[in-house]
Backbone bond lengths (Angstrom), bond angles and torsions (degrees), N, CA, C in turn:
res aa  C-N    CA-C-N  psi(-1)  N-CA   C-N-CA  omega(-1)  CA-C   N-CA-C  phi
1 X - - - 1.458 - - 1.528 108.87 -
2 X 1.138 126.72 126.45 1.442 146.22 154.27 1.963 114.98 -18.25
3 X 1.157 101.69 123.78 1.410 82.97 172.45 1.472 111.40 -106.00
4 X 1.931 105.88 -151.62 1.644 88.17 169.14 1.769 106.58 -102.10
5 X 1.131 97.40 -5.82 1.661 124.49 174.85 1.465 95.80 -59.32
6 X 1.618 131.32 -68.80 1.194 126.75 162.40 2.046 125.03 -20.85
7 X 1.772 91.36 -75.21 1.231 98.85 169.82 1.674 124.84 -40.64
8 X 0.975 123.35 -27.73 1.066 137.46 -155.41 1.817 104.23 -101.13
9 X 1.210 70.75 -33.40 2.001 81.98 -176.97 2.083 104.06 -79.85
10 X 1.153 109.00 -41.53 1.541 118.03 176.82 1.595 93.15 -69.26
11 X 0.965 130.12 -61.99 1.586 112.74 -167.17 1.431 109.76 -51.90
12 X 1.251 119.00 -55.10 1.432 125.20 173.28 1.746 113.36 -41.22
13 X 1.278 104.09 -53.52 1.787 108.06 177.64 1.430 110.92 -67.63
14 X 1.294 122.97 -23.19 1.499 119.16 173.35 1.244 115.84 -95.37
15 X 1.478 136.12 -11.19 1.164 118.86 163.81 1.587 115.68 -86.32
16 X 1.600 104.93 -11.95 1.670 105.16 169.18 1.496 109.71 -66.03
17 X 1.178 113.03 -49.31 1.728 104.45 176.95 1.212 119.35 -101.06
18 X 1.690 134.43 37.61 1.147 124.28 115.66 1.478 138.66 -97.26
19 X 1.560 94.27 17.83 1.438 95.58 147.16 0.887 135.28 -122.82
20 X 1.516 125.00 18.93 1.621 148.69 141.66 1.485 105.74 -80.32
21 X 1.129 120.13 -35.89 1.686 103.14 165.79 1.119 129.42 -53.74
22 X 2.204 103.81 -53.77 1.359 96.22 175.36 1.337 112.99 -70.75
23 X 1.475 139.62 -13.68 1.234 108.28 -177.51 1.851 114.50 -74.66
24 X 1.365 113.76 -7.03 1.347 123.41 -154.30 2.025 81.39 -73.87
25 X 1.119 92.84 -51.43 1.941 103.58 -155.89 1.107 100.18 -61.14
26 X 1.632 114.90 -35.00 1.505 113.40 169.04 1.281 125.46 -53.10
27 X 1.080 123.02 -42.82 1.799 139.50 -166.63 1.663 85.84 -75.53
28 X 1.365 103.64 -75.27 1.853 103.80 -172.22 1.815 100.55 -40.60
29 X 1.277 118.77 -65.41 1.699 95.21 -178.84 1.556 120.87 -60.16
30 X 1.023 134.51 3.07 1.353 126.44 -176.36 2.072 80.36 -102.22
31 X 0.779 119.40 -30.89 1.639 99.72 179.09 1.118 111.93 -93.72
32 X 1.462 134.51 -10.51 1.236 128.17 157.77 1.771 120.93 -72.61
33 X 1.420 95.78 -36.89 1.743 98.48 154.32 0.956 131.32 -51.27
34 X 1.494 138.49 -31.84 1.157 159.27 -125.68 1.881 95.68 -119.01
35 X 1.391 94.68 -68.23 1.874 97.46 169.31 1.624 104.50 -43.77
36 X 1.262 107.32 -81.36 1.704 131.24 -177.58 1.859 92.33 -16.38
37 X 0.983 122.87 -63.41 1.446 137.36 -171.64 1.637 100.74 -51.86
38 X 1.615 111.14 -52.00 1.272 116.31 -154.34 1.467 110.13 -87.76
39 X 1.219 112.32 -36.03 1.773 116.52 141.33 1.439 128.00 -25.39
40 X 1.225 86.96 -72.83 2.011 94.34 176.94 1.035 107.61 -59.63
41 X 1.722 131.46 1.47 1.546 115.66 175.68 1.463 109.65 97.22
42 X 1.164 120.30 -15.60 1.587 120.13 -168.78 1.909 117.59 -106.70
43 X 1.005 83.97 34.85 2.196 89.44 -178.77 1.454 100.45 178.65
44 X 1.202 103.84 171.41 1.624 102.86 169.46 1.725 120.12 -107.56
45 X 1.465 115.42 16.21 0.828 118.82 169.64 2.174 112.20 124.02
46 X 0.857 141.35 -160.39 1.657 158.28 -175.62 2.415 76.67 -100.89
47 X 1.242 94.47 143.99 1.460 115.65 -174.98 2.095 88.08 -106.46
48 X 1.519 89.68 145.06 1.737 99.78 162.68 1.523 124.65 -21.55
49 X 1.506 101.26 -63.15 1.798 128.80 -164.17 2.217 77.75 -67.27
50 X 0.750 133.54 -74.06 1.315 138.87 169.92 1.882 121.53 -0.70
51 X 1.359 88.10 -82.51 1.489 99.61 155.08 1.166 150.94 -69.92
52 X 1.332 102.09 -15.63 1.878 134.73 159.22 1.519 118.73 -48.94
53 X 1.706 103.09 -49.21 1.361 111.08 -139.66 2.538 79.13 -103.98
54 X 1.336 100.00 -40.21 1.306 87.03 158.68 1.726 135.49 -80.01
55 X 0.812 115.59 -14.49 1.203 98.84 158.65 1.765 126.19 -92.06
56 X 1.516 115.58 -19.72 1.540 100.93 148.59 1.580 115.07 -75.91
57 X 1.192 124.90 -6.36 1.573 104.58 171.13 1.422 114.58 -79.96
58 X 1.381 137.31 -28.73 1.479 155.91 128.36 1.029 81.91 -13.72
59 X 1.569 125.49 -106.66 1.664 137.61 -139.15 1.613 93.62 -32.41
60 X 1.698 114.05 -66.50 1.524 127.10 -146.07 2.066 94.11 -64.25
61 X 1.418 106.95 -44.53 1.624 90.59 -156.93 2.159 95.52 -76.77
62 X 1.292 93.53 -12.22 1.991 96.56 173.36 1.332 100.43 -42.96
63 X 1.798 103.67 -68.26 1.259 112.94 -154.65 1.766 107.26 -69.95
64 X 1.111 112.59 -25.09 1.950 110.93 171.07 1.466 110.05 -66.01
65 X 1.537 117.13 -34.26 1.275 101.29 162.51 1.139 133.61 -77.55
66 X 1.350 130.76 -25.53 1.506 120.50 174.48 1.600 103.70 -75.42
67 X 1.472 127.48 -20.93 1.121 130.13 -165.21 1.945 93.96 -63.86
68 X 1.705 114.89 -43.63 1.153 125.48 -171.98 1.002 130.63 -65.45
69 X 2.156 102.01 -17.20 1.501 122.19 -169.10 1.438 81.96 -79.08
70 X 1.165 117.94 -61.06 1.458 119.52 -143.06 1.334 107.55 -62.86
71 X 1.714 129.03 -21.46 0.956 141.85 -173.30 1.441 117.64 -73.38
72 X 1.150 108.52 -28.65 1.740 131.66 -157.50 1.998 95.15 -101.44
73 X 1.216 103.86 -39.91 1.443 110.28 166.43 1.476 109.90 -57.12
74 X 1.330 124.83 -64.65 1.495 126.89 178.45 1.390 125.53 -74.14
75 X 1.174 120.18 -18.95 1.439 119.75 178.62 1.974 99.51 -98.13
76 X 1.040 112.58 -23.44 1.744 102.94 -169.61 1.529 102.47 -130.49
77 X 1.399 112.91 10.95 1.871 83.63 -163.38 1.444 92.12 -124.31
């Protein structure tokens, strides 16, 4: 059975990775801006360090969510 210790523990893990999510969506739109720009002729595109730092922000908020699945499986299911 679930405690409130549980509850308490999922809120905490979900507000950690929604704010590694939003920073993830952030990074991905600044490199989707970045193409969009470089298309129209006006940039040369999202830089290395750019696409680096979004796709480990992807990787990191992935892994907080399965970390949350697995959590939600053992504490409630």
């Amino acid at each position: 059975m679930a405690t409130i210790e549980d509850g308490e523990q999922w809120a905490a893990m979900q507000a950690d990775w929604q704010v590694v999510n939003q920073e993830a969506r952030t990074a991905r739109f600044r490199v989707t801006q970045a193409f969009v720009k470089a298309a129209a002729g006006d940039g040369s595109g999202p830089t290395t360090g750019q696409l680096e730092l979004a796709e480990k922000l992807e990787e990191v908020a992935d892994q907080k969510r399965l970390a949350m699945d697995e959590f939600v499986k053992r504490a409630f299911g």
